[in-house]
Structure formats: C-alpha cells, structure tokens
MMTF fields as JSON, N, C-alpha, C and O atoms, coordinates in Angstrom:
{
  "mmtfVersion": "1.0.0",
  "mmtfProducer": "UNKNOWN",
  "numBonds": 171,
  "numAtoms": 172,
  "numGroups": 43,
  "numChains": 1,
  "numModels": 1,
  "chainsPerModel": [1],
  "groupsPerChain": [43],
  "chainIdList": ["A"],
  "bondAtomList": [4, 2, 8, 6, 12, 10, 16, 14, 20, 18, 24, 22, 28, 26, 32, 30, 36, 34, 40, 38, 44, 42, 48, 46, 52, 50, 56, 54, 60, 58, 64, 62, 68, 66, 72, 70, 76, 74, 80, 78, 84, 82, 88, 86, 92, 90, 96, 94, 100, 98, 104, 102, 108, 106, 112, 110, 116, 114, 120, 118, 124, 122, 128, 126, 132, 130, 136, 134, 140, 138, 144, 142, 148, 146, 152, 150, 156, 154, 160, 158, 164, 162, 168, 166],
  "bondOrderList": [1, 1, 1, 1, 1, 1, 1, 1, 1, 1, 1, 1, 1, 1, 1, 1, 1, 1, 1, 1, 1, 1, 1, 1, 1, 1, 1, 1, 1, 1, 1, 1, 1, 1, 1, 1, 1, 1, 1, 1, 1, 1],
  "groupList": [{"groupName": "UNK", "atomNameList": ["N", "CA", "C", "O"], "elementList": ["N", "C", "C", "O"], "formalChargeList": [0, 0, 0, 0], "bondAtomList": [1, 0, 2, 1, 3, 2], "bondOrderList": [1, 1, 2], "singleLetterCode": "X", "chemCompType": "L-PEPTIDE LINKING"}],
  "groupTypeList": [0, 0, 0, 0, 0, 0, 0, 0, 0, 0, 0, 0, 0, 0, 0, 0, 0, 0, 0, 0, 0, 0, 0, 0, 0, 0, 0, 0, 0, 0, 0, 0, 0, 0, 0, 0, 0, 0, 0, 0, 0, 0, 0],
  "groupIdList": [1, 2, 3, 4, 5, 6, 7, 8, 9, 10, 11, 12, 13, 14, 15, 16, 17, 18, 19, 20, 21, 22, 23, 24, 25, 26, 27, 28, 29, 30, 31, 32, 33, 34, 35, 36, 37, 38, 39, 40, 41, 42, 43],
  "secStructList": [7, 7, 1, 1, 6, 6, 7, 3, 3, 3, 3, 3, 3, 3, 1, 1, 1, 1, 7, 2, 2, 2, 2, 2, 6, 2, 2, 2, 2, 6, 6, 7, 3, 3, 3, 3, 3, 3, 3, 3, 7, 7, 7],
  "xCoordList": [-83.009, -81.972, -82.627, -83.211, -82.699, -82.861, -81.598, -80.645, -81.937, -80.84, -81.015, -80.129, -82.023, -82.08, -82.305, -82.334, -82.442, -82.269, -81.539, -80.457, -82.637, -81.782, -82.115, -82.218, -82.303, -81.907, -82.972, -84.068, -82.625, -84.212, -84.05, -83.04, -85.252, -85.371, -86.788, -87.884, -86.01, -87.051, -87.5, -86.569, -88.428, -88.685, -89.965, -90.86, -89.477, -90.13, -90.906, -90.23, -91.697, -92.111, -93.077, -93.464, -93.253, -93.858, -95.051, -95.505, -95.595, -97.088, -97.173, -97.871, -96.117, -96.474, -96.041, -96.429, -95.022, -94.233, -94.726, -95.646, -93.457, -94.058, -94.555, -93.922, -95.081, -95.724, -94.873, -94.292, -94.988, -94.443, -94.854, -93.992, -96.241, -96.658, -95.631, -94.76, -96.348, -95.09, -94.433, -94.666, -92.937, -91.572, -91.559, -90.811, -92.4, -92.797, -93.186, -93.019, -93.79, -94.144, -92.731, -92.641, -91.843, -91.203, -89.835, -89.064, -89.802, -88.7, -88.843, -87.949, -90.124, -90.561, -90.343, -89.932, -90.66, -90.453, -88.825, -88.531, -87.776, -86.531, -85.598, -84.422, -86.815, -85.93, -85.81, -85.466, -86.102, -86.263, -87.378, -88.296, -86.994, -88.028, -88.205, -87.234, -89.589, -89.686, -89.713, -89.956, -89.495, -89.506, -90.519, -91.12, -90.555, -91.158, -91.085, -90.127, -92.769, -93.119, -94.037, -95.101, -93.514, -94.586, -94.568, -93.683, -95.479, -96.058, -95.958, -96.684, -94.86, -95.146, -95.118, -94.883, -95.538, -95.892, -94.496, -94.368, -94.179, -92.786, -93.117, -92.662, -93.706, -93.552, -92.798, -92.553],
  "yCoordList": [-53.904, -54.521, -55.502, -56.398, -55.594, -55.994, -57.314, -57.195, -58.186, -59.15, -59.937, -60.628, -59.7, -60.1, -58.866, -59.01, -57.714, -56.567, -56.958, -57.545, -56.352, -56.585, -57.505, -57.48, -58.566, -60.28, -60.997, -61.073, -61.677, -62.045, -63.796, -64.489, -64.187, -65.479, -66.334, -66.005, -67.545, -68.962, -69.878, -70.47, -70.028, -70.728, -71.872, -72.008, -72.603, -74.505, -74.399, -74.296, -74.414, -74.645, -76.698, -77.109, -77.513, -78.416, -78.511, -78.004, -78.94, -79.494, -79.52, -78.834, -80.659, -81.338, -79.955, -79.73, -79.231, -78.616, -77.179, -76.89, -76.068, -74.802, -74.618, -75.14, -74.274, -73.748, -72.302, -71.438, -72.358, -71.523, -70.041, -69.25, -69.737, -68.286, -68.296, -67.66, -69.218, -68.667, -67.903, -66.699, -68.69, -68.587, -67.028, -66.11, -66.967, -65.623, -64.324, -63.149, -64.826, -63.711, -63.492, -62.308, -64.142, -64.047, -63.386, -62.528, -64.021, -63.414, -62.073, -61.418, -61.864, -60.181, -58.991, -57.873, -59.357, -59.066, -58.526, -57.339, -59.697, -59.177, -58.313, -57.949, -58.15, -57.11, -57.761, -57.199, -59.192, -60.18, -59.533, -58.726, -60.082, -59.895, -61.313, -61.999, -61.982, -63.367, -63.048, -61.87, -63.899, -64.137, -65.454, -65.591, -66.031, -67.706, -68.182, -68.415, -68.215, -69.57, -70.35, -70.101, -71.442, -72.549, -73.67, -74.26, -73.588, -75.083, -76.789, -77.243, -77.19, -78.892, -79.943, -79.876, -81.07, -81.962, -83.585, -83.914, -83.85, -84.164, -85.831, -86.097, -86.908, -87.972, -88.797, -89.956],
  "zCoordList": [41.721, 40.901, 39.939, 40.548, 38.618, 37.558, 37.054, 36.285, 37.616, 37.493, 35.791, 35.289, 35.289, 33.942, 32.8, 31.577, 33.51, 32.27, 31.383, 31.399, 30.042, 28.866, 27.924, 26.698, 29.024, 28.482, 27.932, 28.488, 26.563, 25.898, 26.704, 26.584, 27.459, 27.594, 26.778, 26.324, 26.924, 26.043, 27.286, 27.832, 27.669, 28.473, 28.196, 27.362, 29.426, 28.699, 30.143, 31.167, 30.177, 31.523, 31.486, 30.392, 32.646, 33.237, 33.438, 34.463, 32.857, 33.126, 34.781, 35.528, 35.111, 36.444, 37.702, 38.849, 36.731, 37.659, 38.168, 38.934, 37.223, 37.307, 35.814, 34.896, 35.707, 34.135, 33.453, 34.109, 32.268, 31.579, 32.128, 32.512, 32.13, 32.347, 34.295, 34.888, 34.461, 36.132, 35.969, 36.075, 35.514, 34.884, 34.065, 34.4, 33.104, 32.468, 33.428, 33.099, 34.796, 35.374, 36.289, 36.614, 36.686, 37.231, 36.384, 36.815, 35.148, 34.63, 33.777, 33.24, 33.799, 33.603, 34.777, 34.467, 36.127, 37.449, 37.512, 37.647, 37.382, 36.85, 36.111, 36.12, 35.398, 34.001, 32.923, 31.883, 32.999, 31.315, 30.106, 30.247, 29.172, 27.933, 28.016, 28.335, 27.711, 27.198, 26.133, 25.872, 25.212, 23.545, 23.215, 22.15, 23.919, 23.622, 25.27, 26.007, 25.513, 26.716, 26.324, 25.756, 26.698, 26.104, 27.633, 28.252, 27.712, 28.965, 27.822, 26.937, 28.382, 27.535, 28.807, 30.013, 27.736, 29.593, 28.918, 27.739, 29.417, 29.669, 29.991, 31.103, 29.415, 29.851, 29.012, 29.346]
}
C-alpha cells in the first residue's frame, strides 16, 4: 500500500533532528515524489 502515491512532497528536514535525505528515503518508500529536500539547521 502506497499511502503517498501520486503525491509531490517539499520537505525541511533538522540538522539536530531527522535530516532531509531521511524523510526523502522514507517518503519515496511510500509512493511520494520529492520535489525539494533541503536539511536547514533551525536556531
């Protein structure tokens, strides 16, 4: 089951946290397209 087929995502990922490529591998795994990941650090 493809719970994000289809679906273009933008993702911000955390320095401190999870990082963008994570987030990217995970929402590819789903059925997402990324369009834009970028890692920024947030202080």
């Amino acid at each position: 089951m493809a719970i994000l087929k289809d679906k273009k995502v933008v993702i911000i990922g955390d320095r401190d946290g999870i990082p963008g490529d994570a987030i990217a591998a995970c929402v590819e795994t789903a059925g997402g397209d990324v369009v834009f990941s970028s890692t920024e650090c947030f202080v």
